[in-house]
C-alpha positions as CSV (number, residue, x, y, z in Angstrom):
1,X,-88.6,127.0,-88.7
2,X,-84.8,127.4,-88.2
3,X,-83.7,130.9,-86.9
4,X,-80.9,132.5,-88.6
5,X,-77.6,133.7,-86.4
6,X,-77.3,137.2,-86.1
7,X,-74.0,137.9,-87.1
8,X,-71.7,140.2,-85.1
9,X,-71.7,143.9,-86.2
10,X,-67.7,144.2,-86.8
11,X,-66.3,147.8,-86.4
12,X,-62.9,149.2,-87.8
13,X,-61.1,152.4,-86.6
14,X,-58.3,153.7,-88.8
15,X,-56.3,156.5,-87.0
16,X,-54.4,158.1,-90.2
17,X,-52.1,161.0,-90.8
18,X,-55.0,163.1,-92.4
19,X,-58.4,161.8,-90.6
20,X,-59.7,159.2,-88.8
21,X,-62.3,157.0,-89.7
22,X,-64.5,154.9,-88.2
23,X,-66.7,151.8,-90.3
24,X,-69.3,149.2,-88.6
25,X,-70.7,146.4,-90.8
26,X,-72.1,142.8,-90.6
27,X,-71.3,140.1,-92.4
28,X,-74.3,138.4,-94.4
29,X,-74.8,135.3,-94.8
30,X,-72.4,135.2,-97.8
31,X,-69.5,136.7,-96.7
32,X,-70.2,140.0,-97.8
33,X,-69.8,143.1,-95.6
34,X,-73.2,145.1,-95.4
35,X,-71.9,149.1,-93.9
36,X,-74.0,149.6,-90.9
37,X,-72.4,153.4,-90.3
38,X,-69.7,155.3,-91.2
39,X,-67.8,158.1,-90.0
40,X,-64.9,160.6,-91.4
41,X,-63.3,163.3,-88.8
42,X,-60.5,165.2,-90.9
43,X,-58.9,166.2,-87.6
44,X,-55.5,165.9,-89.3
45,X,-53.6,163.4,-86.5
46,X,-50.3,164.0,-88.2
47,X,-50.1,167.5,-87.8
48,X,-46.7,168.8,-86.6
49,X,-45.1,165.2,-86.0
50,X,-43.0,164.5,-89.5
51,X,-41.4,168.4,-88.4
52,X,-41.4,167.7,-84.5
53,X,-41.2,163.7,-83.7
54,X,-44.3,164.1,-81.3
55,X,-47.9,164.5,-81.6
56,X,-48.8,168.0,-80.0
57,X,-51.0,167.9,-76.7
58,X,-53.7,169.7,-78.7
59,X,-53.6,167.5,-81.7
60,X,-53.6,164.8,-79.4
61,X,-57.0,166.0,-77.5
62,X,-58.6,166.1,-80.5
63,X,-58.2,162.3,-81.5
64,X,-59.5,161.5,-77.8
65,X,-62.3,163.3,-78.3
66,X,-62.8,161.8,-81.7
67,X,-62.0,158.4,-80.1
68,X,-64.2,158.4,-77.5
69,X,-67.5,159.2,-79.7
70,X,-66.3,156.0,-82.0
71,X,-66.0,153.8,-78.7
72,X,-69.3,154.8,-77.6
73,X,-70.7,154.0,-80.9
74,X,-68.7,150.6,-81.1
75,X,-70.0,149.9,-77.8
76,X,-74.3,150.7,-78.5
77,X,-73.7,148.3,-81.6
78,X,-71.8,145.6,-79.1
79,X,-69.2,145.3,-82.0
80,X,-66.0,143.8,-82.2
81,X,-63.4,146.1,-82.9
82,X,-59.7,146.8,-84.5
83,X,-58.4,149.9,-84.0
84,X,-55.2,150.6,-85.6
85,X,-53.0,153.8,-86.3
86,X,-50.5,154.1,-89.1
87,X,-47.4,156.4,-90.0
88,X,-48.2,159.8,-87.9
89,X,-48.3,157.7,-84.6
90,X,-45.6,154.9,-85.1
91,X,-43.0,157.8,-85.7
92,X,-44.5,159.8,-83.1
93,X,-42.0,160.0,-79.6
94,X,-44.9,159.7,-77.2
95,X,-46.9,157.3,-79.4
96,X,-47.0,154.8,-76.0
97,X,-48.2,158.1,-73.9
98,X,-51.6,158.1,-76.8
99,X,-51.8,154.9,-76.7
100,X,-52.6,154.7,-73.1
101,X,-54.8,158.2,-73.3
102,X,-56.6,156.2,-75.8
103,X,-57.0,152.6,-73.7
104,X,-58.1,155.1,-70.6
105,X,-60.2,157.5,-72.0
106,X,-61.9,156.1,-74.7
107,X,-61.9,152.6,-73.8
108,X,-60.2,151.3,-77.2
109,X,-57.1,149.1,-77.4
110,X,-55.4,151.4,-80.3
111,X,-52.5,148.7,-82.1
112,X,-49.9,150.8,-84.2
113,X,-49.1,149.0,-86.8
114,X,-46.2,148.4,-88.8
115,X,-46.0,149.3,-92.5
116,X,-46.3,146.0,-94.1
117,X,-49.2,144.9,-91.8
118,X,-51.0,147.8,-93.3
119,X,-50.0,147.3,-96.4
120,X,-51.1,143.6,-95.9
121,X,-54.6,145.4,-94.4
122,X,-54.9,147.3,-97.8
123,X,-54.6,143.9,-99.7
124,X,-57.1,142.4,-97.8
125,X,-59.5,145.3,-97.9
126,X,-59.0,146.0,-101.6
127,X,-59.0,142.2,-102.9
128,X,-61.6,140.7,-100.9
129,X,-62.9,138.3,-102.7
130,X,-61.0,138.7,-105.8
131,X,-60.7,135.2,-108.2
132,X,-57.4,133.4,-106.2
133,X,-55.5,133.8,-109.5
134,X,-55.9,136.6,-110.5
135,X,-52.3,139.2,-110.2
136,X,-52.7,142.5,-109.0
137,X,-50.3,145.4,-107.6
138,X,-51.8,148.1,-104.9
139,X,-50.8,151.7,-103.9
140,X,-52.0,153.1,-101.2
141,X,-50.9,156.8,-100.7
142,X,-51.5,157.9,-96.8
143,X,-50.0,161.3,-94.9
144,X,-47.1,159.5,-93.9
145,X,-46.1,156.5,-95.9
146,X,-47.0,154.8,-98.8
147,X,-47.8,150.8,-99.0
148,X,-47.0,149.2,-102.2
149,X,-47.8,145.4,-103.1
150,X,-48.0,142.8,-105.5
151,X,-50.8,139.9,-104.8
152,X,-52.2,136.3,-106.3
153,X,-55.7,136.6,-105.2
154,X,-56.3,137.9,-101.6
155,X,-52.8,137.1,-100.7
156,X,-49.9,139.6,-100.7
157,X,-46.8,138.0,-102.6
158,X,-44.7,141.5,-101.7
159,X,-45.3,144.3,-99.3
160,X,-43.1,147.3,-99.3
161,X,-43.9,150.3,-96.9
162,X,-42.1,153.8,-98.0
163,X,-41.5,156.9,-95.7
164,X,-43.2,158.9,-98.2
165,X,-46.7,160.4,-98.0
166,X,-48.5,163.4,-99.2
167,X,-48.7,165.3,-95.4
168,X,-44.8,164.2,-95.0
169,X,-43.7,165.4,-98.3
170,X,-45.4,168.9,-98.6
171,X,-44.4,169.6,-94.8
172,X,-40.7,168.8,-96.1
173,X,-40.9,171.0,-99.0
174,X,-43.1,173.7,-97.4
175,X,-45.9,173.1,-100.7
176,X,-49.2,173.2,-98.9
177,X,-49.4,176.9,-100.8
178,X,-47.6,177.9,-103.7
179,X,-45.2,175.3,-105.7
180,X,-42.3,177.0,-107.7
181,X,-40.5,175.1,-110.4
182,X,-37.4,174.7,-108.3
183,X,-39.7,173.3,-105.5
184,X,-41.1,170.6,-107.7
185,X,-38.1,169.4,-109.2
186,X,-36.6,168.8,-105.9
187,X,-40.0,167.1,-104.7
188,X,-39.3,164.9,-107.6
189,X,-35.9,164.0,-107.5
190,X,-36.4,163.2,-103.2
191,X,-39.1,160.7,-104.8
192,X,-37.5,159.1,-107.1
193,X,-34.5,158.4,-104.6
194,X,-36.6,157.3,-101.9
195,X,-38.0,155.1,-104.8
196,X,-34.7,153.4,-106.0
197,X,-33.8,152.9,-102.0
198,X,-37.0,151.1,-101.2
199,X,-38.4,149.0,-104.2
200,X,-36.9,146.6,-106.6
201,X,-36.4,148.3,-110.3
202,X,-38.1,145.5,-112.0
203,X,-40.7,143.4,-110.1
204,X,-41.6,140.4,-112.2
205,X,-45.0,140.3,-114.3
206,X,-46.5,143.3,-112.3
207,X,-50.0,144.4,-114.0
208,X,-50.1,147.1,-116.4
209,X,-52.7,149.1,-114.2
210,X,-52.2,149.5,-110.8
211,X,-55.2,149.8,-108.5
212,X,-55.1,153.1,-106.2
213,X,-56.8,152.8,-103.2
214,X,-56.1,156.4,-100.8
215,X,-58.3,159.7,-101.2
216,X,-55.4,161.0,-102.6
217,X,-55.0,159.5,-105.2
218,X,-58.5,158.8,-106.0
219,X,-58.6,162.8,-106.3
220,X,-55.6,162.7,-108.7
221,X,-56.8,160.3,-110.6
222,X,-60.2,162.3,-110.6
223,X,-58.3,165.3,-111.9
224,X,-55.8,163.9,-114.2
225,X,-58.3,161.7,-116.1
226,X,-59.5,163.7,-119.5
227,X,-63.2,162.6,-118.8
228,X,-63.3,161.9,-115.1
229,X,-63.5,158.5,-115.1
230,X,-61.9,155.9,-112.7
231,X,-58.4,155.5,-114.2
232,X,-55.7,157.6,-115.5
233,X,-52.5,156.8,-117.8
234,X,-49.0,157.2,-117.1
235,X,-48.7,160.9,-119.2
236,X,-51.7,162.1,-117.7
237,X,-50.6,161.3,-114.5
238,X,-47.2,163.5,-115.3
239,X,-49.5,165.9,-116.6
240,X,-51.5,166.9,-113.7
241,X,-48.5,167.2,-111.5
242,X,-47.6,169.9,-113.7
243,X,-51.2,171.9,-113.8
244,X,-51.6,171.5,-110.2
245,X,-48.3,173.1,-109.1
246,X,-48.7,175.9,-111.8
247,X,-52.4,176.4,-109.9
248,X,-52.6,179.1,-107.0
249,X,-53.6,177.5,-103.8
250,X,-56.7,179.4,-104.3
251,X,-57.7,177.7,-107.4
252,X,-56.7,174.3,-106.0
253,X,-59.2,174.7,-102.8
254,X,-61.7,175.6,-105.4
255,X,-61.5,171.8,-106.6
256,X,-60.8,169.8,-103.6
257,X,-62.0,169.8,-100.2
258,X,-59.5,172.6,-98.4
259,X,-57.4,169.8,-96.4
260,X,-57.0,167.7,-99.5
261,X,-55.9,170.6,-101.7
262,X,-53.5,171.5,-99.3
263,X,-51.6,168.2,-99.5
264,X,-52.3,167.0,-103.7
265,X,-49.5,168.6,-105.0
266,X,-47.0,166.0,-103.1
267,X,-49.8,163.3,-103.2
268,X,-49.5,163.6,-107.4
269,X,-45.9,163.8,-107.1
270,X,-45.8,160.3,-105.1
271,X,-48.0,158.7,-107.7
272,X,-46.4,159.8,-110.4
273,X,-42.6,158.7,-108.8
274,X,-44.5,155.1,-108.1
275,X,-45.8,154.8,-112.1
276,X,-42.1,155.6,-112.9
277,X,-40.0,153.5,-111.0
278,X,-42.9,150.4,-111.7
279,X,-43.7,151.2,-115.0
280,X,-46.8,150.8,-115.0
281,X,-49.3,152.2,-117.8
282,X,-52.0,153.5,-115.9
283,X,-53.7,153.7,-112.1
284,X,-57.1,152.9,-111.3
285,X,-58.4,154.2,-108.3
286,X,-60.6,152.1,-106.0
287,X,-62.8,153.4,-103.3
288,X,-62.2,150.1,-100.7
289,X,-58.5,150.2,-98.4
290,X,-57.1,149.9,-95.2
291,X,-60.6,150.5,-93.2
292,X,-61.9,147.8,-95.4
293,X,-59.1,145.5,-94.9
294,X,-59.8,145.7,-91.0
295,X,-63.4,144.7,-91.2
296,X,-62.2,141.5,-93.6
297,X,-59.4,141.0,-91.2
298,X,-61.9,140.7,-88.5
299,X,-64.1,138.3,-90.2
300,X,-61.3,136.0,-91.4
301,X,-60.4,135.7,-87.1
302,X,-64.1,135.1,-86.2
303,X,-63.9,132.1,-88.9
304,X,-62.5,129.0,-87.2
305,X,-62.3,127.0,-90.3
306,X,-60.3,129.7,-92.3
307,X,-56.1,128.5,-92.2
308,X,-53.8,131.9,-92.1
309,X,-51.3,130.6,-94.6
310,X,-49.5,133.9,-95.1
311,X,-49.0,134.2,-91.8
312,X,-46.6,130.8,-91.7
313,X,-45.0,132.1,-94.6
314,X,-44.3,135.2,-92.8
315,X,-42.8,133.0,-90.0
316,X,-40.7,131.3,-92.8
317,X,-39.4,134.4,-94.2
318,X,-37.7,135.4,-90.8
319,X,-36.7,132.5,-90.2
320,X,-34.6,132.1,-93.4
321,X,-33.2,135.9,-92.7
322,X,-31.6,134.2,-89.7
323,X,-30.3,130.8,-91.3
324,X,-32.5,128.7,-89.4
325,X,-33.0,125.1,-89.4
326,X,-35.9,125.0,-91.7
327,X,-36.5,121.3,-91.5
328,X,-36.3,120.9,-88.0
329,X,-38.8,124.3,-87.6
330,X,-41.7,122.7,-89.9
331,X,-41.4,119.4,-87.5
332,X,-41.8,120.8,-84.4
333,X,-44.4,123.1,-85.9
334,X,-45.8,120.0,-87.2
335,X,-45.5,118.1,-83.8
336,X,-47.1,121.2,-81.6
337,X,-50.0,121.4,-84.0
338,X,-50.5,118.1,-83.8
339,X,-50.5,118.0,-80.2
340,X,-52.8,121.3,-80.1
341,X,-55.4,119.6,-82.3
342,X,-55.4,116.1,-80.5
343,X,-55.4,117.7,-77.1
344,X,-58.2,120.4,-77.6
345,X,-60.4,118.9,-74.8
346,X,-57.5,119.0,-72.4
347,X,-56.1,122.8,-73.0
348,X,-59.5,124.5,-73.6
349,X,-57.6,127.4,-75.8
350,X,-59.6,129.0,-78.4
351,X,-58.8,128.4,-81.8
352,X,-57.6,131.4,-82.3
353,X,-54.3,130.7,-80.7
354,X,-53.2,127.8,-83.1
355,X,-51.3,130.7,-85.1
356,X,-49.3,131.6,-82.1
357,X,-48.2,128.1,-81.4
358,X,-47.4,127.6,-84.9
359,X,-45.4,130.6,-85.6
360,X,-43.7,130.4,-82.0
361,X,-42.8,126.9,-83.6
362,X,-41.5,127.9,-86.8
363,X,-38.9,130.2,-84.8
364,X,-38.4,129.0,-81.5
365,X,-34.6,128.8,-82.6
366,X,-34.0,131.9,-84.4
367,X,-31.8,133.0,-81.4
368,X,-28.9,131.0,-82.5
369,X,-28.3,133.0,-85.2
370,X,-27.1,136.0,-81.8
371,X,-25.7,132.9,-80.3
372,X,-26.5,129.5,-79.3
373,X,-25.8,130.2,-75.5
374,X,-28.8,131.5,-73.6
375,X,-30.6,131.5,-77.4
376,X,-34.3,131.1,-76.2
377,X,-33.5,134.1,-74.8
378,X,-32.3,135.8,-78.3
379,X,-35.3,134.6,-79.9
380,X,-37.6,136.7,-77.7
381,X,-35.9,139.7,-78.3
382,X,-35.8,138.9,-82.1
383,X,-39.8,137.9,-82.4
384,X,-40.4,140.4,-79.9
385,X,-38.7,143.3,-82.4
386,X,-39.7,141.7,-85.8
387,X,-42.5,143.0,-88.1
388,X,-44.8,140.1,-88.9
389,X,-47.6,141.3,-90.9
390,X,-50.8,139.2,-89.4
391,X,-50.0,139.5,-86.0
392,X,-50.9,142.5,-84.2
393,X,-48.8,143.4,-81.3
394,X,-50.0,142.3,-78.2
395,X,-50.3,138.9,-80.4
396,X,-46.7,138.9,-81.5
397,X,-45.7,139.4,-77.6
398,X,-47.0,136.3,-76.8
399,X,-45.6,134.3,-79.6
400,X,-42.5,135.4,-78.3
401,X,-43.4,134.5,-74.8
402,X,-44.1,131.2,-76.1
403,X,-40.5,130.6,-78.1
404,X,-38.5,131.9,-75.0
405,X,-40.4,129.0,-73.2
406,X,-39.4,126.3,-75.4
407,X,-36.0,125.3,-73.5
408,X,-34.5,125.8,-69.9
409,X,-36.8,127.3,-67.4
410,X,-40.5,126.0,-67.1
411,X,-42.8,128.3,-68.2
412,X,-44.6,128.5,-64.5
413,X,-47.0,131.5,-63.6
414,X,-44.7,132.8,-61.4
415,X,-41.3,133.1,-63.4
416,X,-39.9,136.6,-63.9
417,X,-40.6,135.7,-68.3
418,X,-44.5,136.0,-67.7
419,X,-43.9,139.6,-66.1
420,X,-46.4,142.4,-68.2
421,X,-48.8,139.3,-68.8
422,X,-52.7,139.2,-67.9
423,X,-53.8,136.1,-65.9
424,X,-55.3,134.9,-68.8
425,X,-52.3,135.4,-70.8
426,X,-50.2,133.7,-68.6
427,X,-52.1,131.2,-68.8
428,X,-52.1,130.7,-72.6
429,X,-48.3,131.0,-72.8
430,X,-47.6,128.3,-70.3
431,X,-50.2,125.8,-71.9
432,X,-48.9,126.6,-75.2
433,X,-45.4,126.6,-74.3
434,X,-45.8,123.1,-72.5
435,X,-46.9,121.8,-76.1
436,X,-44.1,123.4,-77.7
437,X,-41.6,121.8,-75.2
438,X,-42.6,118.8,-75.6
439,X,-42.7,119.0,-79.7
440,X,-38.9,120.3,-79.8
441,X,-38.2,117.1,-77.3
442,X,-39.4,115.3,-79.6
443,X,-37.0,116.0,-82.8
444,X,-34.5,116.5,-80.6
445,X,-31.8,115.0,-83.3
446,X,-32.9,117.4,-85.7
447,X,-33.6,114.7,-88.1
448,X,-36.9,114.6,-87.9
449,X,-37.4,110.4,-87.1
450,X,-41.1,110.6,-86.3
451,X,-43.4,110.3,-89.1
452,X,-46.8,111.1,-87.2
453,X,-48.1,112.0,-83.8
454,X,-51.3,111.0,-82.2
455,X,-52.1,112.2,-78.7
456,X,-55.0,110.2,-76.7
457,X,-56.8,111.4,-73.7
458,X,-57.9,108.8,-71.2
459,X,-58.9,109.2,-66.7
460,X,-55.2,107.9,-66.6
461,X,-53.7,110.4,-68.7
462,X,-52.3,111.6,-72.1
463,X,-50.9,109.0,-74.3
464,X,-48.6,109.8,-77.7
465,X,-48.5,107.1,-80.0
466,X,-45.6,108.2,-82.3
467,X,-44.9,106.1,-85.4
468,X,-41.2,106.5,-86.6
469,X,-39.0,105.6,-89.7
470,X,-35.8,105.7,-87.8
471,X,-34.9,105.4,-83.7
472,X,-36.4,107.5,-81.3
473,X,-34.2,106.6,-78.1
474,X,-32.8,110.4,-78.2
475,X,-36.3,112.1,-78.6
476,X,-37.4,109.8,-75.8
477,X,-35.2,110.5,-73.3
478,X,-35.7,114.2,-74.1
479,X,-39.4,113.6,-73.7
480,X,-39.5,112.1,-70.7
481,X,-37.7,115.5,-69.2
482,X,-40.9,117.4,-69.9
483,X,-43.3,114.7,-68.0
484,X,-43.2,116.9,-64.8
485,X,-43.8,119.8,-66.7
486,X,-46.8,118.7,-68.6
487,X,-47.8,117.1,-65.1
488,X,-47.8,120.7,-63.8
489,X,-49.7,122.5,-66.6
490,X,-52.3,119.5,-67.5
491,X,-52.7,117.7,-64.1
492,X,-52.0,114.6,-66.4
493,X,-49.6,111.9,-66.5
494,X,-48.1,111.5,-69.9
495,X,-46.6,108.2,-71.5
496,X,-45.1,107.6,-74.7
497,X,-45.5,104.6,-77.7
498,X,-43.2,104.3,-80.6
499,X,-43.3,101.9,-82.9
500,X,-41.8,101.7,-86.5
């Protein structure tokens, strides 16, 4: 009889402003996620940084310790993991100092993400699954920030990320304890203007209901709706911002846990400010979110067969900010992938690092936009700095590795570009950088003459059979520049056949 493959157990850590939470779950044989364990430490990792800019010593011990009991748990279950922290730690001064506490002590690469790659997370985590048609818009209320976004299916169409969270706001406007009517009018009218700074007035055939996917607002939803149940309209919403600044901080601890109480009143005044400015009719809250969205996010990178397409058309999106040539991007994209795909038996990378050649690609020009002199240069600094939700990081580092390689200096082991690389990162640049050289050779013109691209491994060497519409004598010469380099990196000869 056929064994079945034990899937790998997948683990997600989600350092927030209030708590930190750890998730482990395998995949069945569907897709689905089946929760292994789960873990909740309401150590409140935001404490003191909206006021101070840094996360105190002693607030910072306590996530380490927290930290380390997750990696030892990651590490009995031999799971793969994603560790991420959101709003508290990206404004934090000495978030690199945690970050390396974390990757010393605990053994855990700890990725700070942006705000639209969590809200892209949320997304994932709270429409896994969901019919690809169907229209949906997410809140997400954290300490810090709040994520909003409009999605067709699993895919976000619209991310927004807003410096405005229910630990941010109440440390602001000192209303952890009483509330006074002054108080809450100010907390409303900061709302509203961070609001009509951040999101569109009218976003185009948004949903009625919005889904709510924070403990936040699932407990002001909870406390708003008449009958308890799982949604609450617009009015009510308004409603029990009222009741709960009118309550004592007494009778507020009395119904919700004694951290969450602290923080509801500014969490109820965010939700209500979001159902405003949207106009929506009423929030559903949702118990799946940004933990959720790691574990899917996982899955999707374990699935070789699965194409990222919101990650290109994040690539395209920055590339338009900067007036880029978008036909000639799409060709060598085109070209490099093509190369990548023919030549898989050659360069030995794992799948994994299409993306990075293909978004590398799509913006290996973007520098032009600073200036066209020295601009492989620009465009490091640019992809380097951007916020490209899909990429964590250390990933978006070497997409822009990759780009500054696609002109001038070869991209050899030793050159002063690869410094702050791994060996094996090294490595992976200057292979993928080779094929990106010689894709941008090859529309040199910019007017994209070759119609396809097959690449053929033989003893001799690599051969690329290019069939073209229009002459090729410009992209042929500029090929035959990057035979020595492709020499280098593939211990191959490479020749060139165009026919029309």
């Amino acid at each position: 009889m056929p064994t079945s493959t034990i899937q790998p157990v997948l683990a997600a850590i989600d350092v927030g402003t209030n708590a930190v939470r750890l998730e482990l779950a395998r995949p069945d044989p569907d897709g689905a996620l089946e929760t292994l364990h789960q873990e909740r430490d309401p150590i409140r990792p935001g404490e003191g940084v909206f006021s101070t800019g840094s996360m105190p010593k002693e607030t910072a011990d306590r996530l380490l310790s927290t930290l380390r009991r997750y990696s030892a748990l990651c590490r009995r279950h031999k799971a793969r993991v994603r560790a991420v922290a959101t709003s508290a730690l990206r404004e934090a001064r000495n978030r690199t100092e945690v970050v390396r506490r974390v990757r010393e002590e605990a053994g855990l690469d700890l990725e700070v993400v942006s705000g639209k790659e969590e809200a892209r997370l949320i997304c994932l985590g709270v429409l896994h699954r969901k019919p690809s048609d169907a229209r949906s818009l997410l809140v997400d209320i954290g300490g810090g920030s709040t994520e909003v976004a409009t999605a067709t299916g699993e895919r976000p169409d619209n991310l927004w990320s807003l410096a405005l969270g229910a630990v941010r706001l109440t440390e602001v406007f000192d209303a952890s304890k009483s509330v006074t009517p002054k108080q809450l009018k100010l907390m409303r009218s900061f709302v509203a203007e961070v609001m009509r700074k951040t999101l569109p007035e009218k976003l185009p055939k948004v949903p009625r209901v919005a889904l709510g996917s924070s403990g936040t607002i699932n407990g002001v939803v909870g406390f708003a709706s008449a009958d308890g149940a799982g949604s609450a309209t617009a009015r009510q919403i308004s409603h029990a911002v009222e009741t709960l600044a009118e309550m004592s901080p007494e009778r507020r601890r009395k119904r919700f846990d004694p951290r969450r109480a602290d923080i509801i009143v500014s969490g109820a005044v965010i939700l209500e400010g979001v159902v405003k400015h949207l106009g929506v009719e009423s929030v559903a809250a949702v118990n799946r979110g940004l933990r959720d969205g790691l574990l899917v996010d996982l899955l999707y990178r374990q699935d070789a067969s699965r194409a990222d397409h919101s990650l290109r058309e994040a690539a395209l999106a920055i590339g338009r900010r900067f007036f880029f040539d978008e036909k000639h991007s799409r060709q060598v994209a085109r070209l490099a992938l093509a190369l990548f795909d023919d030549l898989a038996a050659l360069h030995h990378l794992p799948l994994s690092t299409r993306p990075y050649l293909e978004v590398a690609a799509l913006l290996h020009d973007i520098g032009t936009a600073v200036s066209h002199e020295r601009h492989h240069k620009h465009t490091y600094y640019l992809i380097h700095n951007a916020d490209i939700p899909g990429l964590a990081d250390r990933e978006r580092e070497l997409v822009a590795r990759v780009a500054r390689y696609h002109r001038r200096s070869a991209p050899d082991l030793a050159h002063s570009g690869m410094e702050g690389l791994t060996a094996p990162e090294r490595r992976t640049v200057r292979k993928l950088a080779t094929l990106l050289r010689l894709a941008n050779s090859l529309d040199h013109s910019h007017q994209q003459p070759i119609k396809s691209l097959k690449a053929t491994k033989s003893r001799e060497g690599v051969s690329l059979h290019l069939s073209a519409h229009k002459p090729v004598d410009l992209e042929l010469w500029n090929a035959e520049r990057e035979v020595a380099n492709f020499r280098s990196v593939y211990g191959k000869r490479l020749s060139f056949h165009a026919s029309r």
